[in-house]
N, C-alpha and C positions, 0 to 999 in steps of 0.2 A: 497717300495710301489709304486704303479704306479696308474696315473690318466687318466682317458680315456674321453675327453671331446666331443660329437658328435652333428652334428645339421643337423636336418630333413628338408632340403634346398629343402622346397615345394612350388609350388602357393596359396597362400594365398585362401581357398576357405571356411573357417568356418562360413561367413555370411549362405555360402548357406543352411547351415545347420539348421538354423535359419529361413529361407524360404524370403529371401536377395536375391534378382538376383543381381549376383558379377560375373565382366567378367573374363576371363585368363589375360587381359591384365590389368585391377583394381588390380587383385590377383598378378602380376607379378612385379607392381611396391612396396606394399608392402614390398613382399620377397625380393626382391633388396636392396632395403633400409634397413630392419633389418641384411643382409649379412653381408651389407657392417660394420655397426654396432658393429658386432658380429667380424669383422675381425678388426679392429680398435681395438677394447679389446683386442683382442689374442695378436697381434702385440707388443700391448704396455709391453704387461708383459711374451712377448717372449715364448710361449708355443704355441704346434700343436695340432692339433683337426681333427677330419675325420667329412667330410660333404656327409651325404647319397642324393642325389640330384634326384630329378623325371626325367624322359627324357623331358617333358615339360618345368622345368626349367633350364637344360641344356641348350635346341634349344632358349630358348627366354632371356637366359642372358649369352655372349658365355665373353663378358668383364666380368663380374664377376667372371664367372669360371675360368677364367685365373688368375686373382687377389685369387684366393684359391689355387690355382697348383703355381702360384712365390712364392706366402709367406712360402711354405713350410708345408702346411698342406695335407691331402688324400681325394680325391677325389672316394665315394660310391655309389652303386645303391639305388632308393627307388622307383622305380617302373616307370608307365609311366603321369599319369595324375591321380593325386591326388584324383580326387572325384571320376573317375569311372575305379576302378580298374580291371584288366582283368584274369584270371588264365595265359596266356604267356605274363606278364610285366616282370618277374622277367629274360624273355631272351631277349626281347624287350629294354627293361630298358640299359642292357652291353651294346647292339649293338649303340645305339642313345648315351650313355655318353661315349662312346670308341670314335664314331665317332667325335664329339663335342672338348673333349678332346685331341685325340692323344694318349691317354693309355690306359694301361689296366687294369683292375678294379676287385679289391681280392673279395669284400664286398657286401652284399647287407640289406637290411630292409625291410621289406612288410611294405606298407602303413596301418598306425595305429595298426600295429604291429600283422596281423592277420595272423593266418597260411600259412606258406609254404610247398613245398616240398623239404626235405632234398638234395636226390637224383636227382632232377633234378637241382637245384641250382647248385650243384657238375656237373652232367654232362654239365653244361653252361661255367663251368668254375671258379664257385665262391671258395675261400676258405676259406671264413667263412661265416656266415648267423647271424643277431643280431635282430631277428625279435620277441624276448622273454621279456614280462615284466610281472616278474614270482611274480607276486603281487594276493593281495586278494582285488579287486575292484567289489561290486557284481552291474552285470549288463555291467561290462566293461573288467577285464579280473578276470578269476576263477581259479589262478594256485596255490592253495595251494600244490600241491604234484610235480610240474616243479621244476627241478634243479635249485638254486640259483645262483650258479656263474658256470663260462664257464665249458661245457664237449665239448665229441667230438661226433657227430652222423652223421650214414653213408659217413664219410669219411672226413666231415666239420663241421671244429670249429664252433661253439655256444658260444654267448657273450651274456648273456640276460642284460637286464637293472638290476642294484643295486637294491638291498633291503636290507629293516634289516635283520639280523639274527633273531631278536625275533619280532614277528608278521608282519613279510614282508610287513614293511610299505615302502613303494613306495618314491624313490628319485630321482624321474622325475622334470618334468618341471613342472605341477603343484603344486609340493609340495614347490619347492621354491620362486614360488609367493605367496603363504598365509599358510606356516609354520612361525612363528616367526623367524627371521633370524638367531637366534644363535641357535635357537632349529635345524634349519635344517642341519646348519653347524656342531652341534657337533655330530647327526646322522651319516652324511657322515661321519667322523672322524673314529666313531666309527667304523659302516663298512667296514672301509676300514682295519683298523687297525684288523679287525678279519680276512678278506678276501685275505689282501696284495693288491686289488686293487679297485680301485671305479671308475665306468662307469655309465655313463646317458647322457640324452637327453633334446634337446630342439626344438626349430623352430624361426627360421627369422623373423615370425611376430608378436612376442614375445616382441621385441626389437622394435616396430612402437607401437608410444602412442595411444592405441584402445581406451580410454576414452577418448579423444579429437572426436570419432567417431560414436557417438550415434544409427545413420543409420546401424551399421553394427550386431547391434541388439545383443551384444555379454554378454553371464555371466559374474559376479562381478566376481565368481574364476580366468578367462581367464583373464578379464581385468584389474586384480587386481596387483599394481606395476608392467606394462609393457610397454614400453617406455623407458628411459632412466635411470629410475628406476630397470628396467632388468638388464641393461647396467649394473649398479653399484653393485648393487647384484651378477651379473658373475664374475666382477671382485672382490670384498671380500672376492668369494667360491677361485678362482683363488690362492690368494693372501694367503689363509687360508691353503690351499693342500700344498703349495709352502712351508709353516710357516713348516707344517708337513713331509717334507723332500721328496713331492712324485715327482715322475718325469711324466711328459706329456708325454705321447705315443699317436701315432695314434692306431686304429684295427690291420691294417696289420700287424704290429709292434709285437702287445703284439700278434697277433695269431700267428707267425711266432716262437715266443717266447716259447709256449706251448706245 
C-alpha cells in the first residue's frame, strides 16, 4: 500500500474571500510559516510528500523551496497566482517553478482543483495532472460519475484526491479538521486498503493558528484545529499509514509506477 501525502504551497489569500483586503506579501508570510511547519513534521517521521507550489510562491520564497528540494521531497505546479487564475497558468506555472528551482517538473494541480486541459498539460510537458476531487460536494465539486482512483487520459496520468468507495466522502483537508479523528483515520484506512493507495491534500495555512486571527474573518470549518493542532493531527495520520505498513511515495513516483 502506498501513501501519497501532497500540499497546495499557495499564498495565503482566503481572507480575500471573505471580502478582507489581504496582501501577496501578508498571504506569503503565512504560507511560509505553515511550509515550514509542515516540513518539520515530514522530517521528523522521515517520509516524502510532493508540494504543488503557485509560481507566486516559488518567486517570493526561493529559501523555502530549496528547503523542499534538500529534504528530499517533489516539487509540483499549481498555477500562477492563486486568486486570479489565468487559462496559460498551467504553462506559465512550469516555466516560473523550473526557472526558480533548476528542475523539471512531471506535475501539475489547477487551483482549487478546477478543470484543465488534459492535452495541453501533456503538450507542456506534464506527466501527470491531479487536478480531480472526484467527490459529491453540492455547490463545490459534482463528480458522482468521475473516476475514483488514477486512470490514464490523453496520454497523462490522473491522481484525483481519495474518496470512499461507498458515498465518496471526501478525505481532503477539510475533513480532517472536523471529522472526529479516529473516524477520519479509520476512513483513510479503509480506503486505502480497498484501493492499495491513499492520496490527499492540504495547504500551508492550515498549519498558522487562524483562531488566534479574528480580522481574517475565517469559517469555524477552516479554522477549526489549525495551528499546531494540524501539526499534530498530520503527524497521527502519518504515524497511523506508517502503523498500516504504507510506504510514502511522492506523485512522480507512484505515476511513473502505473
Amino acid at each position: 500500500m502506498k501513501a501519497l501525502l501532497s500540499f497546495d504551497t499557495e499564498e495565503f489569500d482566503v481572507p480575500r474571500e471573505h471580502g478582507v483586503k489581504f496582501s501577496l506579501t501578508d498571504g506569503m508570510k503565512v504560507s511560509i510559516y505553515g511550509t515550514n511547519r509542515i516540513l518539520d513534521c515530514l522530517k521528523a517521521n522521515g517520509v516524502k510528500a510532493t508540494f504543488f507550489c503557485t509560481g507566486n510562491f516559488a518567486e517570493n520564497a526561493p529559501d523555502t523551496m530549496q528547503r523542499i528540494m534538500a529534504e528530499g521531497h517533489e516539487v509540483a505546479c499549481h498555477g500562477v497566482d492563486h486568486w486570479e487564475p489565468k487559462p496559460t497558468d498551467f504553462e506559465e506555472s512550469k516555466r516560473i517553478v523550473e526557472k526558480v528551482t533548476g528542475i523539471t517538473v512531471n506535475g501539475y494541480r489547477q487551483p482549487r482543483m478546477f478543470k484543465v486541459s488534459d492535452s495541453e498539460i501533456k503538450r507542456v510537458g506534464y506527466k501527470y495532472n491531479s487536478s480531480l476531487n472526484p467527490a459529491f460536494i453540492p455547490g463545490k465539486y459534482m463528480h458522482l460519475t468521475a473516476p475514483r482512483t488514477w486512470f490514464v487520459k490523453d496520454g497523462v496520468v490522473q491522481i484525483p484526491a481519495s474518496v470512499t468507495p461507498w458515498l465518496r466522502i471526501p478525505l481532503f483537508w477539510l475533513s480532517l479538521h472536523n471529522f472526529p479523528e479516529s473516524f477520519y483515520q479509520w476512513l483513510v484506512v479503509r480506503t486505502m486498503r480497498h484501493d492499495g493507495y491513499f492520496t490527499t491534500y492540504f495547504h500551508p495555512w492550515e498549519f498558522y493558528d487562524l483562531n488566534a486571527h479574528p480580522e481574517f474573518r475565517m469559517p469555524f470549518i477552516i479554522r477549526n484545529h489549525s495551528g499546531e493542532e494540524m501539526v499534530a493531527r498530520l503527524d497521527r495520520l502519518i504515524k497511523r499509514l506508517k502503523k498500516e505498513g504504507a510506504e510514502f511515495v511522492t506523485y512522480s513516483s507512484f505515476a511513473d509506477e502505473t
